[in-house]
N, C-alpha and C positions, 0 to 999 in steps of 0.2 A: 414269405410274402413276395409277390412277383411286381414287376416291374409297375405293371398296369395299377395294382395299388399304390403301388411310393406314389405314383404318379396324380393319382386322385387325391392326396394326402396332400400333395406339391398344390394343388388348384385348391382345395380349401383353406389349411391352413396359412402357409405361405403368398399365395397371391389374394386368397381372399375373395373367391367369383363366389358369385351367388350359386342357390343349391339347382336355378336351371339351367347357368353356362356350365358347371361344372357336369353336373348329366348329360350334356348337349357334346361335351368334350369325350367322354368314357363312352359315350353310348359310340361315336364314329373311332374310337381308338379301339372300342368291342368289337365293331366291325370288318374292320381291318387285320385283326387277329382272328377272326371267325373265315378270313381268306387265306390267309398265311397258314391256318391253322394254328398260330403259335400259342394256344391255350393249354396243350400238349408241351409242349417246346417251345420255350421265350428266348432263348438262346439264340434260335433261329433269325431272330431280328437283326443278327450281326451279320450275316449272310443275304439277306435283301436289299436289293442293289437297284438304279434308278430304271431299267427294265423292266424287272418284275413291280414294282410302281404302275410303271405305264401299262402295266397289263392290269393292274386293278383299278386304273381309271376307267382304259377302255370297259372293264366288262361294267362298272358303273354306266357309262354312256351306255348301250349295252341292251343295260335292264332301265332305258330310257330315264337314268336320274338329269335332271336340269344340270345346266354347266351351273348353275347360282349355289345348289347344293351338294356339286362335286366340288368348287371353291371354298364351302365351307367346312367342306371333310379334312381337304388339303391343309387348313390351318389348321384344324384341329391336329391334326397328325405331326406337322411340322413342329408342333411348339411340342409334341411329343418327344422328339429327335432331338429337339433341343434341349430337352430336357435330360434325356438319356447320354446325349454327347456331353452335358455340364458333368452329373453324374461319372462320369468316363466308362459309362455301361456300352458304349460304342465307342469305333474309333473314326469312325466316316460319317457323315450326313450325307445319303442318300438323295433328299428331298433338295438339296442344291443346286440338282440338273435337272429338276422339275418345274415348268415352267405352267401353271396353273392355266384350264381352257380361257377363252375369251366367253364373255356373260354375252347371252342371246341378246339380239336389241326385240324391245317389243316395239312393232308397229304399232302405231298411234288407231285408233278406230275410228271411224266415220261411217256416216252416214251418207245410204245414195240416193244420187242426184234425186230420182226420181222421186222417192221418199219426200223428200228436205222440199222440192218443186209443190207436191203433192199437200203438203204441211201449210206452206207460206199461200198458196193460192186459195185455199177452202179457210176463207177465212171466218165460216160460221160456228169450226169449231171453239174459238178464243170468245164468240156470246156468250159463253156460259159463266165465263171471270166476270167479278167484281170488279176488275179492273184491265178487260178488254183490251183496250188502248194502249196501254204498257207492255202487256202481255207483247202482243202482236209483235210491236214494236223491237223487244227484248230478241224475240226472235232474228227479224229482218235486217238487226245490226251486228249483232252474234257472228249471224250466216255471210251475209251481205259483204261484212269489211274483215272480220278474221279476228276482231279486235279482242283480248283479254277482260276477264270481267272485270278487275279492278278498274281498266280503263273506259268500260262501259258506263261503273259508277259513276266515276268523277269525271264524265263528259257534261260540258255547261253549255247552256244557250248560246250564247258568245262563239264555242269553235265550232258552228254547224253554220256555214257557206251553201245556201241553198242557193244562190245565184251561181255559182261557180259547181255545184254539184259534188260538194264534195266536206270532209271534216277534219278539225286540227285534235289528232291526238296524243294525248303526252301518257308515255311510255315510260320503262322501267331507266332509274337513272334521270328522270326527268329530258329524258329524252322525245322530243317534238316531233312526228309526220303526219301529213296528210295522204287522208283515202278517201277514193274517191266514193259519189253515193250514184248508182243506178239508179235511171227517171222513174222504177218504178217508188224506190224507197227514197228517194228525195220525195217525192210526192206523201210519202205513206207517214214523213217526219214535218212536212209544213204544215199535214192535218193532226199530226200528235200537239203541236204547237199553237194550234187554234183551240185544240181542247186543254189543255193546260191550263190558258188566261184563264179557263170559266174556273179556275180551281185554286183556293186559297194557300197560296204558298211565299214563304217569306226565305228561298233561297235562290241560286241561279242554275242547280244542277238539270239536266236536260229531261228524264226520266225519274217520274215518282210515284207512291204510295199513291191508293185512295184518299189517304188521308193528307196529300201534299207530303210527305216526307222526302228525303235524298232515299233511292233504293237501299237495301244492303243484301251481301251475297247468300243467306241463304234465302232470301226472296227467288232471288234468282236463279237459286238452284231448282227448286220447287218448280218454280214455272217449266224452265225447261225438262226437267225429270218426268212432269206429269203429260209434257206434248209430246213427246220424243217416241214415248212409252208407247203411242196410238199408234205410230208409224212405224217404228224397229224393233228390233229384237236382240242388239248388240249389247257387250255388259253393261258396257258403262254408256252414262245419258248424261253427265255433264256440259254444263255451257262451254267447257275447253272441246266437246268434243265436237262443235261448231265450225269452231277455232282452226280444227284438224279438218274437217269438209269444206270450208271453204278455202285451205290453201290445196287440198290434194284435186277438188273439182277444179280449180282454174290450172294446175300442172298440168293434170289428164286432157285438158282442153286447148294448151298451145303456149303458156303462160312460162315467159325465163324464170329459171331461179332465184336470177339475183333482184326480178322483181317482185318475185312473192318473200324474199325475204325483207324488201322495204315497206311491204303491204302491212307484213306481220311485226316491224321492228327488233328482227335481228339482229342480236351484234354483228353475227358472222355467220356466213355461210354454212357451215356447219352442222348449225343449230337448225337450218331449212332442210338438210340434203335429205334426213328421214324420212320425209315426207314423198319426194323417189323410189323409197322404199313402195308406200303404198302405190304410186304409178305404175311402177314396176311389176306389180303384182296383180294388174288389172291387163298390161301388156301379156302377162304371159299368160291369162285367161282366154284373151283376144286370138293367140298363136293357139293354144288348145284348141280351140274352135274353130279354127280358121285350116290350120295347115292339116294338109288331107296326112301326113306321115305322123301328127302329133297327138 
């Protein structure tokens, strides 16, 4: 019986993985040995050194595997060694000096300008809702302030400053800012507010049902999924993904960091600077086109 079996023996009975971690582990330790060849020769395992490693990560990169599931091979394999150095079937860990890649970041996706312009202006596509007015609205605060849906729910009559042009929003941690509102959506919120009164509601939340209720998120995933849909063609159509166009359009347009990270209620800087990322990426579309050598 070779190593690779103890080993599968070691994951079910002993640690007790279920029967898909345990084939999730055998299947990248098969692989592994399917490079080394050591299906021939297990022996040969005591002779691979953290070199020969890094050459079967690179040829993983390679044959374009993600760094997410070359990290995942890597533990598989490591608790391998580890297993085999417990056993004293080895006298080194290899995987010691191996320092697993860094995980891709994904850019956040957005929607452009043009699009999003195009959406909020033509406002006779939202006659067709039952509930028009919200609709609209759903949109032009989304877009408009960057704001999070939870925070969109729970915005009340009370934090909308339509003299001052602007709104108090409380954040994660119950953390307080104000954003400011554009004359055109300050406008677009004093007439949400006159159609409201006409509507029988026993609460103080800003945005409601037809039928007077407080919103809730999958309303508002709906909405935005079914507008977004007319206009893009991006995966995802969520209201975060709002969230993400209106901090990367005011970057793209001149906007500091550290105020789009108070716009959005960042803890920290940090948690903004991805959004760079997609500037970034619009810059060097800009130099494609522009620089006659690029």
């Amino acid at each position: 019986m070779g190593y690779k079996q103890d080993f599968l023996k070691f994951l079910q009975y002993e640690k007790r993985f279920s029967q898909y971690t345990v084939k999730s582990y055998i299947t990248d330790v098969g692989q592994f040995y399917s490079f080394f060849d050591l299906d021939l020769n297990e022996n040969l395992l005591k002779k691979i050194n953290h070199h020969d490693i890094r050459e079967w990560i690179y040829s993983l990169s390679e044959n374009n595997i993600s760094s997410k599931s070359i990290n995942r091979k890597l533990s598989s394999l490591k608790k391998f060694y580890k297993y085999l150095l417990r056993e004293k079937l080895i006298d080194i860990n290899p995987f010691n000096k191996i320092i697993s890649p860094k995980k891709e970041k994904n850019l956040h996706q957005f929607v452009q300008e043009e699009q999003i312009s195009e959406l909020i202006n033509k406002k006779d596509i939202f006659e067709q809702s039952k509930n028009e007015q919200t609709d609209r609205l759903i949109f032009g605060l989304l877009y408009g302030t960057g704001m999070r849906i939870s925070e969109l729910i729970s915005l009340k009559i009370e934090s909308v400053f339509l003299k001052e042009n602007k709104i108090l929003v409380l954040g994660k941690r119950n953390k307080e800012r104000y954003i400011p509102l554009y004359k055109e959506l300050n406008e677009d919120v004093l007439q949400y507010l006159k159609y409201r009164q006409g509507v029988d509601v026993e609460h103080n939340f800003l945005l409601i049902t037809t039928k007077g209720n407080k919103l809730y998120p999958k309303y508002i995933y709906r909405v935005v999924t079914k507008y977004l849909s007319l206009y893009t063609t991006i995966n995802k159509k969520s209201p975060h993904v709002l969230r993400h166009s209106f901090a990367t359009h005011i970057l793209n347009n001149g906007a500091e960091l550290n105020a789009v990270k108070e716009l959005l209620g960042h803890a920290n800087l940090s948690a903004t600077q991805i959004y760079t990322h997609n500037t970034f990426e619009k810059l060097k579309y800009i130099y494609k086109q522009a620089h006659p050598r690029a």
